[in-house]
N, CA, C and O atoms as a printed pandas DataFrame, in Angstrom:
     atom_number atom_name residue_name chain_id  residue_number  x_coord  y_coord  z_coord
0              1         N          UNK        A               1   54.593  119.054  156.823
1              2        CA          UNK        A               1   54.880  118.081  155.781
2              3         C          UNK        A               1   55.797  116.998  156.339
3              4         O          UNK        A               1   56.763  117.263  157.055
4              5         N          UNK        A               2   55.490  115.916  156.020
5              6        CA          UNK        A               2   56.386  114.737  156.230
6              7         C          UNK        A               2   57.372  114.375  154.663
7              8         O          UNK        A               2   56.979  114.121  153.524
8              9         N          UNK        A               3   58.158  114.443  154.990
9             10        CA          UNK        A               3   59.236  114.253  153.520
10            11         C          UNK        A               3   60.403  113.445  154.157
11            12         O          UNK        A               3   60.693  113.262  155.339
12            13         N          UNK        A               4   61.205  112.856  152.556
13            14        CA          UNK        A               4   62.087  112.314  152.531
14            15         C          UNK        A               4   63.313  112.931  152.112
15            16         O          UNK        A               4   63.053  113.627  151.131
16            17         N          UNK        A               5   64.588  112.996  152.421
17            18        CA          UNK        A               5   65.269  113.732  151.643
18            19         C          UNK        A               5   66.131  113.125  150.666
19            20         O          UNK        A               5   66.652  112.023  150.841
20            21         N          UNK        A               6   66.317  113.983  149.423
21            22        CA          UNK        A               6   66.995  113.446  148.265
22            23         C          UNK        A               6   68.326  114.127  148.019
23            24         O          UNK        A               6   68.361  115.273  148.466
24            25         N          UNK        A               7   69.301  113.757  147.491
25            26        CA          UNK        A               7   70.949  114.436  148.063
26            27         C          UNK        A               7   70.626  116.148  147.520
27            28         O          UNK        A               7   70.732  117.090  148.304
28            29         N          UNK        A               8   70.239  116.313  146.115
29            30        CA          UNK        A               8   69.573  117.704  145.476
30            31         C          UNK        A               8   69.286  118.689  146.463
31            32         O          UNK        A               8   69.994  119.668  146.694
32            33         N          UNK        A               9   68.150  118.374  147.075
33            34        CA          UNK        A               9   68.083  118.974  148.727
34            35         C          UNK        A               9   68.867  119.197  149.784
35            36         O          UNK        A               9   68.822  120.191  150.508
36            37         N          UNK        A              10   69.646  118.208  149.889
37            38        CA          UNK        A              10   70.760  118.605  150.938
38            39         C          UNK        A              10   71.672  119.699  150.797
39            40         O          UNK        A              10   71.915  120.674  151.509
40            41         N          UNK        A              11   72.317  119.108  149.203
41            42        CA          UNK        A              11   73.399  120.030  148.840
42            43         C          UNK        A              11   72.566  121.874  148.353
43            44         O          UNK        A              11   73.105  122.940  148.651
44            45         N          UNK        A              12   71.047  121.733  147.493
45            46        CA          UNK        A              12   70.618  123.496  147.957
46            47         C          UNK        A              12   70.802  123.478  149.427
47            48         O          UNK        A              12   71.971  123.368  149.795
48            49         N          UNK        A              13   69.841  123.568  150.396
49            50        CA          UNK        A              13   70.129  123.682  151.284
50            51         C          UNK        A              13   71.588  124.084  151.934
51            52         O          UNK        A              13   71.793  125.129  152.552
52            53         N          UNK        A              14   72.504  123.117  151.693
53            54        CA          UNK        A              14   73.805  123.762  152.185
54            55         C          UNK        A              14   74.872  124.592  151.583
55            56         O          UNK        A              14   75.955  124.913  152.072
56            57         N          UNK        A              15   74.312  124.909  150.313
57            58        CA          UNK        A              15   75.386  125.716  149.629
58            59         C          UNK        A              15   74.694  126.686  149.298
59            60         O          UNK        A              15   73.711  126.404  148.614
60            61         N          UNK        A              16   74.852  127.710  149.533
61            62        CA          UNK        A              16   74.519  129.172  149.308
62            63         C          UNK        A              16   74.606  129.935  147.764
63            64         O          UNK        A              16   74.102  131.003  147.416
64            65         N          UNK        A              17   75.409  129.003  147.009
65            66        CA          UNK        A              17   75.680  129.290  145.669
66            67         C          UNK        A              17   74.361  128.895  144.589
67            68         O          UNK        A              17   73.849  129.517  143.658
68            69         N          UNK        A              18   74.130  127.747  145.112
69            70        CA          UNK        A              18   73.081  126.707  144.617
70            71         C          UNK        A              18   72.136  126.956  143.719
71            72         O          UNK        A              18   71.900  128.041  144.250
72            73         N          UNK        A              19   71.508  126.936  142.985
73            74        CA          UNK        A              19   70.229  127.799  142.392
74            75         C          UNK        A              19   69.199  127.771  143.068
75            76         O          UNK        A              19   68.430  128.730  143.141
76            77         N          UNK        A              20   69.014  126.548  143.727
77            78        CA          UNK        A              20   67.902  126.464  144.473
78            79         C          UNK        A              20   67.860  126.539  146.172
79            80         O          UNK        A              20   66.950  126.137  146.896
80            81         N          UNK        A              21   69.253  127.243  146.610
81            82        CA          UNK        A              21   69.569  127.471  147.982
82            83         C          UNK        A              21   68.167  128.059  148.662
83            84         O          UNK        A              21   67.779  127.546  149.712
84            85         N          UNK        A              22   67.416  129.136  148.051
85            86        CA          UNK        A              22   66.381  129.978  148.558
86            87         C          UNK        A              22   65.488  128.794  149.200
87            88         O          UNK        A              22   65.240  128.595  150.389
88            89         N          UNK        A              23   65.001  127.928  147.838
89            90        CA          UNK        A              23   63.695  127.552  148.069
90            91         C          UNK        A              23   63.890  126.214  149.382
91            92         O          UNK        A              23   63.078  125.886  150.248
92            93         N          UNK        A              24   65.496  125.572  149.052
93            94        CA          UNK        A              24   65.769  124.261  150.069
94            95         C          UNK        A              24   65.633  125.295  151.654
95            96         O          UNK        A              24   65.253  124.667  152.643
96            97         N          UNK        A              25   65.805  126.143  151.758
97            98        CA          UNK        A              25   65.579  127.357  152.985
98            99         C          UNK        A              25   64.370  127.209  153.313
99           100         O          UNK        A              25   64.031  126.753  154.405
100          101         N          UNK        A              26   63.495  127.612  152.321
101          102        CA          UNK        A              26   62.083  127.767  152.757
102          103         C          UNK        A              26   61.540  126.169  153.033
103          104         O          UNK        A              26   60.588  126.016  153.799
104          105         N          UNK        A              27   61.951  125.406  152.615
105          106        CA          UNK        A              27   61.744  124.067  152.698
106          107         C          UNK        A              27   61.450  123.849  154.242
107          108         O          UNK        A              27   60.451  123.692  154.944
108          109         N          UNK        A              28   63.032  123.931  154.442
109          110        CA          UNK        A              28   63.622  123.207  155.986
110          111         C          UNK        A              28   62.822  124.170  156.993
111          112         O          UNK        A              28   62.794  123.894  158.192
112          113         N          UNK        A              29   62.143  125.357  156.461
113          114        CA          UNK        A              29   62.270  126.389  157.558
114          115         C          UNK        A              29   60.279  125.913  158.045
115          116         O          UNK        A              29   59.661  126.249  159.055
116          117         N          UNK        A              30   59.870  125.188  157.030
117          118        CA          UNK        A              30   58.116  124.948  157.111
118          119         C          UNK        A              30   58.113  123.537  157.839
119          120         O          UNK        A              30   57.017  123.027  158.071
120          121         N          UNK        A              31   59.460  122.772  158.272
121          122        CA          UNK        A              31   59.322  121.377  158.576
122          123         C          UNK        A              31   58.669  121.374  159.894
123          124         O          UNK        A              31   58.812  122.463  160.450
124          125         N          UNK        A              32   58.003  120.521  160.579
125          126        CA          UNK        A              32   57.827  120.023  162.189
126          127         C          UNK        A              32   58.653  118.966  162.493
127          128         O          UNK        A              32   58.961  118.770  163.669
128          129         N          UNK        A              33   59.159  118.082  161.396
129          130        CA          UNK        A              33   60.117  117.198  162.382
130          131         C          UNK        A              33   61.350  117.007  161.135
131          132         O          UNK        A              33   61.438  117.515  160.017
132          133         N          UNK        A              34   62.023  116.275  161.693
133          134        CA          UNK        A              34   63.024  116.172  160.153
134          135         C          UNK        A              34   63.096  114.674  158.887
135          136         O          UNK        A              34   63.010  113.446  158.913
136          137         N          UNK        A              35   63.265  115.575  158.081
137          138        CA          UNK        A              35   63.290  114.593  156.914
138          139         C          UNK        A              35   63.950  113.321  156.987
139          140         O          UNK        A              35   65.091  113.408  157.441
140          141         N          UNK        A              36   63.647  112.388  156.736
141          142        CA          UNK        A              36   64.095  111.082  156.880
142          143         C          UNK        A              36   65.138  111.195  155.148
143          144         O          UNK        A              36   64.963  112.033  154.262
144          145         N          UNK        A              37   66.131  110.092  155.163
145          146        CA          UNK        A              37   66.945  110.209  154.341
146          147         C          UNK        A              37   67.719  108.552  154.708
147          148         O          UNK        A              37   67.454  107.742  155.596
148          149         N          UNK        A              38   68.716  108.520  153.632
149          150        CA          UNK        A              38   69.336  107.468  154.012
150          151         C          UNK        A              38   70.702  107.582  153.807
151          152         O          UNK        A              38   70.944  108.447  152.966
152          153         N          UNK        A              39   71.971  106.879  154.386
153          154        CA          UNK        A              39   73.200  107.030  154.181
154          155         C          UNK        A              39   74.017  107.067  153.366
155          156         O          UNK        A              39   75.166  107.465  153.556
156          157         N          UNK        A              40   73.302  106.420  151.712
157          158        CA          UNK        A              40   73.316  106.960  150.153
158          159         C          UNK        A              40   73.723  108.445  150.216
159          160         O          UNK        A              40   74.789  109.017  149.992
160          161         N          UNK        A              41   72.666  108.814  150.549
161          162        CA          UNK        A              41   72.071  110.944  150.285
162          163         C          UNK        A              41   73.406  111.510  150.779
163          164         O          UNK        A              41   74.191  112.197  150.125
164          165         N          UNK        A              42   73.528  111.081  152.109
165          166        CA          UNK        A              42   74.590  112.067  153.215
166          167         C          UNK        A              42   75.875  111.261  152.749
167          168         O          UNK        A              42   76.688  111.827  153.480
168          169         N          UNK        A              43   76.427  110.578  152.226
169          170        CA          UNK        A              43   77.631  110.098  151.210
170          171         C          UNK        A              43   77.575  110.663  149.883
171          172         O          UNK        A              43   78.636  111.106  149.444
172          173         N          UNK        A              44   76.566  110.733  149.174
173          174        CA          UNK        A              44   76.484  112.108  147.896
174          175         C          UNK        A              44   77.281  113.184  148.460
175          176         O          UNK        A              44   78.481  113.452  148.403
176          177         N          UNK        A              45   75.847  113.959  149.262
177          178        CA          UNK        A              45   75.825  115.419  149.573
178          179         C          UNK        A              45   77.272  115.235  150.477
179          180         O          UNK        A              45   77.893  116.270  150.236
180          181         N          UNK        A              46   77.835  114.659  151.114
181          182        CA          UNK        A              46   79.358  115.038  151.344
182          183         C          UNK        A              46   80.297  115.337  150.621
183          184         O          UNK        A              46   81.114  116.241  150.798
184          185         N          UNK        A              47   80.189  114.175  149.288
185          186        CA          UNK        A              47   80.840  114.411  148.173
186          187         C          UNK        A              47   80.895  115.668  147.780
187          188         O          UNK        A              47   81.836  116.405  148.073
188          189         N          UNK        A              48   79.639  116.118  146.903
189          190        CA          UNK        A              48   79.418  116.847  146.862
190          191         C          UNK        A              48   79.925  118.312  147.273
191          192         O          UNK        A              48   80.576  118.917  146.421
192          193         N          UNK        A              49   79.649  119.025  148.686
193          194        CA          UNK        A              49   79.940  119.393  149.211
194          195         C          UNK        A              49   81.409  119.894  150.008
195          196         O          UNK        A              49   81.773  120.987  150.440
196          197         N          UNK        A              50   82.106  118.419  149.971
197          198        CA          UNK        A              50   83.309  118.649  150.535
198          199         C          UNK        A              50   83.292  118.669  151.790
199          200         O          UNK        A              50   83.864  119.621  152.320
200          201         N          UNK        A              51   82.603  117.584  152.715
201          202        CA          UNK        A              51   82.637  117.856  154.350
202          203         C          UNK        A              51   81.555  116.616  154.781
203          204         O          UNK        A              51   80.357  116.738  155.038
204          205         N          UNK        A              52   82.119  115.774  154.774
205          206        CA          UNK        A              52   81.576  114.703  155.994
206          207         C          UNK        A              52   80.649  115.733  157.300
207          208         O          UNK        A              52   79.434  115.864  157.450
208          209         N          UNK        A              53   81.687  116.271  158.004
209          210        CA          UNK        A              53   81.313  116.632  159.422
210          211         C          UNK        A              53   80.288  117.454  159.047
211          212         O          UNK        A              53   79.225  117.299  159.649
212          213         N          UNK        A              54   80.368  118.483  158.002
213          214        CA          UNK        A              54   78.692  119.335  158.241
214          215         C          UNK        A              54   77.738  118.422  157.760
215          216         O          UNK        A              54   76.631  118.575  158.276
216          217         N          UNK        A              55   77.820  117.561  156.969
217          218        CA          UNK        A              55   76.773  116.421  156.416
218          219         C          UNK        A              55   76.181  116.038  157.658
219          220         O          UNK        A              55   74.965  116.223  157.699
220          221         N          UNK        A              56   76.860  115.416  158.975
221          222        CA          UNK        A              56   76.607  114.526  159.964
222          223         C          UNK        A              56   76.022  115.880  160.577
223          224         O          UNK        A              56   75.203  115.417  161.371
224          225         N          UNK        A              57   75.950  117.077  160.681
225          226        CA          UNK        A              57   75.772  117.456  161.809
226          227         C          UNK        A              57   74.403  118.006  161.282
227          228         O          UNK        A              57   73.889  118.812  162.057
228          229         N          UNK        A              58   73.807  117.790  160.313
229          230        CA          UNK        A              58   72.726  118.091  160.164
230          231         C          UNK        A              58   71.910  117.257  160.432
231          232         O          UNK        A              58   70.766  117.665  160.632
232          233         N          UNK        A              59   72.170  115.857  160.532
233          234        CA          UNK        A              59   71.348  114.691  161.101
234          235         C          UNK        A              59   71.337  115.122  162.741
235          236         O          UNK        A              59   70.410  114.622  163.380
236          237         N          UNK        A              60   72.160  115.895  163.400
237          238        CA          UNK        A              60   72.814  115.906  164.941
238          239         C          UNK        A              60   71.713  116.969  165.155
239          240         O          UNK        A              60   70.948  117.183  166.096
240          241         N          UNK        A              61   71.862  117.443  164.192
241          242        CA          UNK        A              61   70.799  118.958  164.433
242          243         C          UNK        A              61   69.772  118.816  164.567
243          244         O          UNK        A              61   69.138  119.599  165.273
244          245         N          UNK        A              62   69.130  117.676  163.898
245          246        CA          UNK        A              62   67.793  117.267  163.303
246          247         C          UNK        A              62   67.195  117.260  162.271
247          248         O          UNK        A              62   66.145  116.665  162.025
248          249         N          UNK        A              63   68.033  118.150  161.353
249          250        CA          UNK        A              63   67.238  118.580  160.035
250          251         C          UNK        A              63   66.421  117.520  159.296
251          252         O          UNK        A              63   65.269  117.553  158.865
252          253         N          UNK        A              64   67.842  116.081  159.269
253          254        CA          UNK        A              64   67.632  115.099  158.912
254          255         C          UNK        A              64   67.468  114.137  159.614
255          256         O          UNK        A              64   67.710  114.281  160.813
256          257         N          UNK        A              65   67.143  113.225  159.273
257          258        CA          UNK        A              65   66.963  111.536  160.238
258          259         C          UNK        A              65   67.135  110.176  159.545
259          260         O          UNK        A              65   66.435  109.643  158.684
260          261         N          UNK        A              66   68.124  109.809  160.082
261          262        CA          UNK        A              66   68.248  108.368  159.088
262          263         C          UNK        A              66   67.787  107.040  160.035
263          264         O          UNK        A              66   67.847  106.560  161.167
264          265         N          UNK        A              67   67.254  106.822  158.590
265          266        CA          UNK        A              67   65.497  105.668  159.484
266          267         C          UNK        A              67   65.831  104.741  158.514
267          268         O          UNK        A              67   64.800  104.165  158.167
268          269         N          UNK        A              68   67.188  104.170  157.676
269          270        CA          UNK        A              68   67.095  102.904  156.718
270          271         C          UNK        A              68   67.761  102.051  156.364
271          272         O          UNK        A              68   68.761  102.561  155.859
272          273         N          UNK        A              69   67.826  100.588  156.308
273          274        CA          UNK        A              69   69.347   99.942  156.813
274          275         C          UNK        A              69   69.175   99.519  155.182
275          276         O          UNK        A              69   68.081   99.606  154.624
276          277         N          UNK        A              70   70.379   99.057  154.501
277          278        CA          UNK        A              70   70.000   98.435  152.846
278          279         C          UNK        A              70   70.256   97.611  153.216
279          280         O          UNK        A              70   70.003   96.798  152.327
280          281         N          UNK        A              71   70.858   96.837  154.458
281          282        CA          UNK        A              71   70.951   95.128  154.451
282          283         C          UNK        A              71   69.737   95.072  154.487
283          284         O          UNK        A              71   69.217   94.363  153.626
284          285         N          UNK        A              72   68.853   95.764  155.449
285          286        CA          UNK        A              72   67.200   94.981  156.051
286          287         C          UNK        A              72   66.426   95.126  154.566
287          288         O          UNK        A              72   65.491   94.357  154.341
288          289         N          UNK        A              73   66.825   96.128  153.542
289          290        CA          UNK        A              73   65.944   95.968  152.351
290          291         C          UNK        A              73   66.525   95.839  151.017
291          292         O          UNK        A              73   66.089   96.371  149.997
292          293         N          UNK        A              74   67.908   94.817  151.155
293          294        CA          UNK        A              74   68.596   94.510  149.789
294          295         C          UNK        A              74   67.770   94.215  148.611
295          296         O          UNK        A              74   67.676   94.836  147.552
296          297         N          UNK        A              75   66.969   92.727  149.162
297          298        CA          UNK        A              75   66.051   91.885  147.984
298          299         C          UNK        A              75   65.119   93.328  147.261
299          300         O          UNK        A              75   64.846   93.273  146.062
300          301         N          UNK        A              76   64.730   94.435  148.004
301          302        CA          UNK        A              76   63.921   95.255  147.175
302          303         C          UNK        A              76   64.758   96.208  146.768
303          304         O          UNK        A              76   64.062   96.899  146.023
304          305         N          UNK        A              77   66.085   96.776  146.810
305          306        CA          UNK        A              77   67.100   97.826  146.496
306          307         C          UNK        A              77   67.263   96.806  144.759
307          308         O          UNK        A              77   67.043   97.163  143.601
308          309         N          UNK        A              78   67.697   95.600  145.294
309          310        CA          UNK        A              78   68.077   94.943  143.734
310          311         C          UNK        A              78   67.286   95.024  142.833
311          312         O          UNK        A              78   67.530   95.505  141.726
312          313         N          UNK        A              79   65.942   94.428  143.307
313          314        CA          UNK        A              79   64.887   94.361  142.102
314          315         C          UNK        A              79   64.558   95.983  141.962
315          316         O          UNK        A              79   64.690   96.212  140.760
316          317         N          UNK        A              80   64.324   96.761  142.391
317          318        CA          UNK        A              80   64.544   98.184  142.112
318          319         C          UNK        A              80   65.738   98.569  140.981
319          320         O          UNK        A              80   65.407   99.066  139.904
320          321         N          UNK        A              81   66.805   98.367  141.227
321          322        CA          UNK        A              81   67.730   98.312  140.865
322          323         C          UNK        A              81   68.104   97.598  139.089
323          324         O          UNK        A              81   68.904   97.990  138.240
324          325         N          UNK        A              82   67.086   96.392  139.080
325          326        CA          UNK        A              82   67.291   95.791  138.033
326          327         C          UNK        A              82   65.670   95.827  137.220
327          328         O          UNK        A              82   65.487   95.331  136.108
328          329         N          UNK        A              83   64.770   96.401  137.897
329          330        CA          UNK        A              83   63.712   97.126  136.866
330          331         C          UNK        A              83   64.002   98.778  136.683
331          332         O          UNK        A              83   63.088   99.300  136.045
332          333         N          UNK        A              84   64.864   99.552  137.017
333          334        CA          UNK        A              84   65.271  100.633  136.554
334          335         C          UNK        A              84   66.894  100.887  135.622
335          336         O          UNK        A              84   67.609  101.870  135.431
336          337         N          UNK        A              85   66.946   99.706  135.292
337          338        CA          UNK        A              85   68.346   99.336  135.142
338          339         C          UNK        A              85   69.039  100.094  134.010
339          340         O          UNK        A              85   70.233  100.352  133.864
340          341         N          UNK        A              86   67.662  100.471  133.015
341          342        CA          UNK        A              86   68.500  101.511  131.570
342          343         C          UNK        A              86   68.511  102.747  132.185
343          344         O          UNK        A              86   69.513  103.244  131.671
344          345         N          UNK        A              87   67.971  103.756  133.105
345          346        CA          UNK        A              87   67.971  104.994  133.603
346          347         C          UNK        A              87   69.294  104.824  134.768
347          348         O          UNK        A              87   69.469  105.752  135.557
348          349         N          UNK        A              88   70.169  103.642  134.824
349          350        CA          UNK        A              88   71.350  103.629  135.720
350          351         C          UNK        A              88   71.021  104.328  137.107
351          352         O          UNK        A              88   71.883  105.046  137.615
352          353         N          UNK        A              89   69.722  104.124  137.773
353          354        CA          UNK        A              89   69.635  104.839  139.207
354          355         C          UNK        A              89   71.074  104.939  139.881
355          356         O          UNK        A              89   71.800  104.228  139.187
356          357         N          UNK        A              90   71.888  105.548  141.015
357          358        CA          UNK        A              90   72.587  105.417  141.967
358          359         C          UNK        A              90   71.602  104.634  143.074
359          360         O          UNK        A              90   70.423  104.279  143.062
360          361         N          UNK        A              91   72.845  104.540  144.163
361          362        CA          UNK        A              91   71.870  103.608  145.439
362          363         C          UNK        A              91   71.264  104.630  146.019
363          364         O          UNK        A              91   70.211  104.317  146.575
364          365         N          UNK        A              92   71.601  105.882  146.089
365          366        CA          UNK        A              92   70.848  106.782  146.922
366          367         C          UNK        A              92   69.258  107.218  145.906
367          368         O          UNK        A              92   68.329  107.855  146.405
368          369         N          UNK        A              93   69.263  106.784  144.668
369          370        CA          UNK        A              93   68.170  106.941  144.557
370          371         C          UNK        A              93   67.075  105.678  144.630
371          372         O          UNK        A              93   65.866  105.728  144.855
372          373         N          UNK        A              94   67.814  104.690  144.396
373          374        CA          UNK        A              94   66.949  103.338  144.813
374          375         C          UNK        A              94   66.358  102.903  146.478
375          376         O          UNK        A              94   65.577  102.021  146.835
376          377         N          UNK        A              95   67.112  103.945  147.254
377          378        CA          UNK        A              95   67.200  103.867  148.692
378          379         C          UNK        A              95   65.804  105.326  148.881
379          380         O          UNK        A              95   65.052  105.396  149.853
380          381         N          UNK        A              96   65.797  106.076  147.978
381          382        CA          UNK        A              96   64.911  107.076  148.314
382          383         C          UNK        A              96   63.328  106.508  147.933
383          384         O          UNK        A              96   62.295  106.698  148.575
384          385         N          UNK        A              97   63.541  105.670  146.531
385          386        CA          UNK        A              97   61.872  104.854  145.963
386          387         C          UNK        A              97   62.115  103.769  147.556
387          388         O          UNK        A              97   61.243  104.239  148.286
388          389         N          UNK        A              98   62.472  103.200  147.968
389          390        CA          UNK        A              98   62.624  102.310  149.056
390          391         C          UNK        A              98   61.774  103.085  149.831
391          392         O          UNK        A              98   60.563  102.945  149.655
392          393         N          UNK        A              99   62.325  104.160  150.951
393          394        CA          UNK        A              99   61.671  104.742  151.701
394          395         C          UNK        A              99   60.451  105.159  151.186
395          396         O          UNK        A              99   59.566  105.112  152.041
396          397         N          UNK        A             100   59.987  105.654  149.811
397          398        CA          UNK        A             100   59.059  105.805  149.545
398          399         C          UNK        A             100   58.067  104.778  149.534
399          400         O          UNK        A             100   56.901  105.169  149.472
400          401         N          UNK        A             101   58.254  103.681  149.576
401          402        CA          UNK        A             101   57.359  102.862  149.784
402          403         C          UNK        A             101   57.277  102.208  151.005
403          404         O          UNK        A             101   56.496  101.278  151.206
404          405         N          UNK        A             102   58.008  102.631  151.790
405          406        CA          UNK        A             102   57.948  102.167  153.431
406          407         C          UNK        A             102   57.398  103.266  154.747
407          408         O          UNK        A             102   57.198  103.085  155.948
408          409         N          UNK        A             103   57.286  104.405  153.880
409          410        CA          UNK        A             103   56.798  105.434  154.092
410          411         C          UNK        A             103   56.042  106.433  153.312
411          412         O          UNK        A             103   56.579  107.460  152.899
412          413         N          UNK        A             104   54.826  106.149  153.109
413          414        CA          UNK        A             104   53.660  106.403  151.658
414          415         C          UNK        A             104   53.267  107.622  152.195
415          416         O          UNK        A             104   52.769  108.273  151.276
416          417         N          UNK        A             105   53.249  108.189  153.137
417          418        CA          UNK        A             105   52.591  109.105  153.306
418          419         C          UNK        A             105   53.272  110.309  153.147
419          420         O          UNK        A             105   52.701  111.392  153.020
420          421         N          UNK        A             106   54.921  110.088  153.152
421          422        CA          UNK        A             106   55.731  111.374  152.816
422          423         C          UNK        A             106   56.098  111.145  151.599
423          424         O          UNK        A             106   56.225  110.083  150.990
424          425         N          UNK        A             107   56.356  112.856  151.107
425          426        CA          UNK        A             107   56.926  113.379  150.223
426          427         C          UNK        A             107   58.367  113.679  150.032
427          428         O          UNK        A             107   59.009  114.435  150.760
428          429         N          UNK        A             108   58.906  112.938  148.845
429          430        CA          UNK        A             108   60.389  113.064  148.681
430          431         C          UNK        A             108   60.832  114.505  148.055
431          432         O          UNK        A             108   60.305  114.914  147.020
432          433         N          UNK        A             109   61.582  115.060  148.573
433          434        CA          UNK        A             109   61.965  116.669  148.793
434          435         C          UNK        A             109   63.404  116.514  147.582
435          436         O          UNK        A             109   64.480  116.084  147.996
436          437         N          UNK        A             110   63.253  116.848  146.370
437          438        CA          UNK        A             110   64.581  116.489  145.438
438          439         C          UNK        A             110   64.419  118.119  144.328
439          440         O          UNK        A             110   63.421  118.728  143.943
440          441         N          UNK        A             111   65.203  118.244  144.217
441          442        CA          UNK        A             111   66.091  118.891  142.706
442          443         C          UNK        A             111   65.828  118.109  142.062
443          444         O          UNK        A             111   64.868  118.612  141.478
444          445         N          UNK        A             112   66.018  116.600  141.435
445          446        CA          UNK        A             112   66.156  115.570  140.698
446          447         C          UNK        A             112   64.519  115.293  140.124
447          448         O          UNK        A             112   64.041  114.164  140.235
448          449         N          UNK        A             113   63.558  116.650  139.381
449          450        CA          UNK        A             113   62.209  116.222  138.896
450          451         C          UNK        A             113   62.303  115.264  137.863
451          452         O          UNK        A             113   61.311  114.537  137.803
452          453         N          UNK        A             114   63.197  115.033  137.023
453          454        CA          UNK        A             114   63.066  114.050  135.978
454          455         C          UNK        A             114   63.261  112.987  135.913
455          456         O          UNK        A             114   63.079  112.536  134.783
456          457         N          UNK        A             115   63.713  111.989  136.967
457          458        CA          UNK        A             115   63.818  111.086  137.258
458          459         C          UNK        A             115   63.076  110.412  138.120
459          460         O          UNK        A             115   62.712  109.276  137.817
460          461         N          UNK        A             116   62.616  111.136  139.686
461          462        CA          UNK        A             116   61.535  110.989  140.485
462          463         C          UNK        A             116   60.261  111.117  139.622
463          464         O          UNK        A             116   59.240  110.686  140.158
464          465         N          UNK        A             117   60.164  111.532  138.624
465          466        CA          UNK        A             117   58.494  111.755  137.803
466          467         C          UNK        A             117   58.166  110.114  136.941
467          468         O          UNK        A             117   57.111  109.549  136.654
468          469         N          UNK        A             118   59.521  109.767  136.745
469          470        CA          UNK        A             118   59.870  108.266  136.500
470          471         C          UNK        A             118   59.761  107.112  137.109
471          472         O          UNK        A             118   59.613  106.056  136.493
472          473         N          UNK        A             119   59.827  107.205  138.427
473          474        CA          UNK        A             119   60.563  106.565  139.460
474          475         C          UNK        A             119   59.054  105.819  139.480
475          476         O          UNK        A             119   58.224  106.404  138.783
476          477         N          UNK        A             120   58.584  104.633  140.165
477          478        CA          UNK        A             120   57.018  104.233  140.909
478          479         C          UNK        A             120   57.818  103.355  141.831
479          480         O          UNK        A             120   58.855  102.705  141.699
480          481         N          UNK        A             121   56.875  103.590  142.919
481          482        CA          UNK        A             121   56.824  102.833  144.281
482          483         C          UNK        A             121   55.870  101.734  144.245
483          484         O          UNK        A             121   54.856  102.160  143.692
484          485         N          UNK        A             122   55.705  100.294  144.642
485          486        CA          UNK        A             122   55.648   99.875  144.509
486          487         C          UNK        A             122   54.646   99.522  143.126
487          488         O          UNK        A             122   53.437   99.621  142.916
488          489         N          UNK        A             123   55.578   99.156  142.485
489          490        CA          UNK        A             123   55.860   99.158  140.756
490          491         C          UNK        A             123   54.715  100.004  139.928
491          492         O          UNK        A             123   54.757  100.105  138.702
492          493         N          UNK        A             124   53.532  100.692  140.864
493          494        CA          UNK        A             124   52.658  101.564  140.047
494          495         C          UNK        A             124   52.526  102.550  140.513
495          496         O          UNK        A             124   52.375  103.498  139.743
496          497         N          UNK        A             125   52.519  102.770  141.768
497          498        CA          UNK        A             125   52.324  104.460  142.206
498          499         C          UNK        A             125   53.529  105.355  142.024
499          500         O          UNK        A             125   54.743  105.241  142.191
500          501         N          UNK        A             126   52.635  106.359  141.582
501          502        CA          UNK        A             126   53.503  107.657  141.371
502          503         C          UNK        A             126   54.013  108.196  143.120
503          504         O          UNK        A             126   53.504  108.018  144.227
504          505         N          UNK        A             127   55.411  108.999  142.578
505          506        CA          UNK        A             127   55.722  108.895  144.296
506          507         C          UNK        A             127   56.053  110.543  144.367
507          508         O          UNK        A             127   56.879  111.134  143.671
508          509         N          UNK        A             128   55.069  111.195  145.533
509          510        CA          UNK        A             128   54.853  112.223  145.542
510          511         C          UNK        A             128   56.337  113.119  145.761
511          512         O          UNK        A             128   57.253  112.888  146.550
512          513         N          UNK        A             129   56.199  114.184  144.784
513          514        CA          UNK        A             129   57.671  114.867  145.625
514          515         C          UNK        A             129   57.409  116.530  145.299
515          516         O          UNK        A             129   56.496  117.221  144.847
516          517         N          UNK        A             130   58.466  116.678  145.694
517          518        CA          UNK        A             130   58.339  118.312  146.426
518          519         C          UNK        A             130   59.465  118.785  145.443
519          520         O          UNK        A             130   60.565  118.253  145.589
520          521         N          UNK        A             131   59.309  119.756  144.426
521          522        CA          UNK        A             131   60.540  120.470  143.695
522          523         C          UNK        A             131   60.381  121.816  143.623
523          524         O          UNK        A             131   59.361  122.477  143.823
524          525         N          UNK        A             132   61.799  122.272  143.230
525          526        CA          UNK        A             132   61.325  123.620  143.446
526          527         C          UNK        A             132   60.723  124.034  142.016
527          528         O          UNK        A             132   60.651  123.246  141.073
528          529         N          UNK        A             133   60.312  125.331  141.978
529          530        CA          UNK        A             133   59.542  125.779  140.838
530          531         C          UNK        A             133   60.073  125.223  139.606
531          532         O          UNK        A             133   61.116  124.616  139.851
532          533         N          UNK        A             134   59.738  125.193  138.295
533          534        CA          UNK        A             134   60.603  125.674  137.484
534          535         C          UNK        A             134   60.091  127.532  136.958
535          536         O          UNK        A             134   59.105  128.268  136.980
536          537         N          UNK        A             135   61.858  127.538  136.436
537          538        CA          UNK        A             135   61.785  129.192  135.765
538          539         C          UNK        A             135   60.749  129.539  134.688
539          540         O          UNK        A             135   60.698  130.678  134.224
C-alpha cells in the first residue's frame, strides 16, 4: 500500500494505550516503503505525545517520509482552507487533502473517519483512506 499519514495514525501507532495501537501495528507492519506525511502531522503527534525526538525518529527510521513544503502549495492550503472553513480543518489536515491530491494513488491512513469521509480532493473526488474497523 502506498499511504499518507494522518497525526491519528502516528499517535495509535506510538502509544500503546491508544484504542487503536493494535491495528496502527498491523498497519506499519504490511508497509513496503514509508508513509509520506507532512510537518503539520509530526507537530500534532509531538504534541500529542510529548516528544519531538521520538516523532523525528520515526521519519529517521523510515516509517514516515516528509515529501511537502506549504510555501510550494500555500495558494491551494488557503483555498482548501477557505472552502472547508465551517468544519474549522487544522493545517495538518488541509496539508493531508493537499498530498492527497498530489499523490492520487495513495491512501490516507487516519483515526479521523468523519472528517476525511468529508474532505474531496480536488473539489470532487472522494479521497481514499484507510481506518481502523469500527466496534
Amino acid at each position: 500500500m502506498k499511504g499518507i499519514a494522518d497525526t491519528g495514525f502516528v499517535v495509535a501507532f506510538s502509544n500503546r494505550s491508544d484504542t487503536h495501537h493494535r491495528w496502527a501495528l498491523g498497519v506499519a507492519q504490511g508497509l513496503k516503503e514509508p508513509l509520506i506525511t507532512c510537518e503539520a502531522v509530526l507537530a500534532e503527534a509531538a504534541f500529542h505525545l510529548g516528544s519531538s525526538s521520538y516523532v523525528l525518529s520515526l521519519v529517521r527510521d523510515r516509517l514516515l517520509s516528509l515529501d511537502f513544503s506549504c510555501a510550494e502549495n500555500l495558494e491551494q492550503l488557503i483555498d482548501l482552507a477557505q472552502r472547508y472553513e465551517e468544519r474549522k480543518p487544522d493545517l495538518a489536515d488541509l496539508c493531508i487533502i493537499r498530498l492527497s491530491e498530489l499523490y492520487p494513488r495513495h491512501t490516507v491512513v487516519t483515526v479521523d473517519e468523519s472528517d476525511f469521509r468529508v474532505y474531496r480532493r480536488n473539489r470532487r473526488e472522494v479521497i481514499p483512506i484507510l481506518c481502523p474497523p469500527r466496534h
